[in-house]
N, C-alpha and C positions, 0 to 999 in steps of 0.2 A: 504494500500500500504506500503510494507516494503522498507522504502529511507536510504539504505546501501547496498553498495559493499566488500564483506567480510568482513563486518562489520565495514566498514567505514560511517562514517554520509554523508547524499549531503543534503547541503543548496539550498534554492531559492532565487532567486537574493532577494526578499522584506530581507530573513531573511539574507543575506550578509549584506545588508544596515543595518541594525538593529545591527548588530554586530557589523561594522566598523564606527555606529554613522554618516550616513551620508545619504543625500538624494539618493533615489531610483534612482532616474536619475543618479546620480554620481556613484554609484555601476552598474546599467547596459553600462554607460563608461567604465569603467575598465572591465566589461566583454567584451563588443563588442570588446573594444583594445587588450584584449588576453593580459592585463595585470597579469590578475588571469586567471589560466585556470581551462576551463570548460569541461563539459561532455555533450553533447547531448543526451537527449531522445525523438525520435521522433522531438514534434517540440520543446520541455521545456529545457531547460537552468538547470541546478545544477550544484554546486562546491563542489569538496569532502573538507570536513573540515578539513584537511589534507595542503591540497594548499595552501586555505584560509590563513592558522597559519604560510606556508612559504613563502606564500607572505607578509606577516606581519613582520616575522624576518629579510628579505633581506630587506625589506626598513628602518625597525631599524638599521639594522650593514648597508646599506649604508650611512645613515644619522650621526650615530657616527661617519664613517670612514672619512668622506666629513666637517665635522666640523671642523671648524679653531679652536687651543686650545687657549684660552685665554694669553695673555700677561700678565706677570706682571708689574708694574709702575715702578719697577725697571730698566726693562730692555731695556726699553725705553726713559731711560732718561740718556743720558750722561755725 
């Protein structure tokens, strides 16, 4: 079976989990919530690896954007 779309990769949920280092239940979360979006076949679930990497960057650059910058000791002390 060739698993690409004009030569795009699609992951299975096991190998999304394996990627993002986290339990298989927690990756088919995030697919059922159409956190990551997916592709149906029939009845099989795959992510173009594509998505995967931009859902991966949108939750980095939200998490820098949403970070409080550190104070310095100075500037807190009157």
């Amino acid at each position: 079976m060739n698993n690409n779309i004009r030569g795009e990769d699609l992951l299975t949920p096991v190998e999304v989990a394996d990627m993002l280092k986290v339990s298989r239940a927690t990756a088919y979360a995030l697919l059922s919530r159409g956190e990551v979006p997916t592709v149906r076949i029939g009845s099989l679930v795959r992510v173009r690896r594509g998505d995967l990497e931009g859902y991966l960057r949108e939750r980095t650059e939200l998490k820098n954007r949403t970070k409080p910058k550190p104070s310095s000791s100075a500037e807190t002390k009157e």
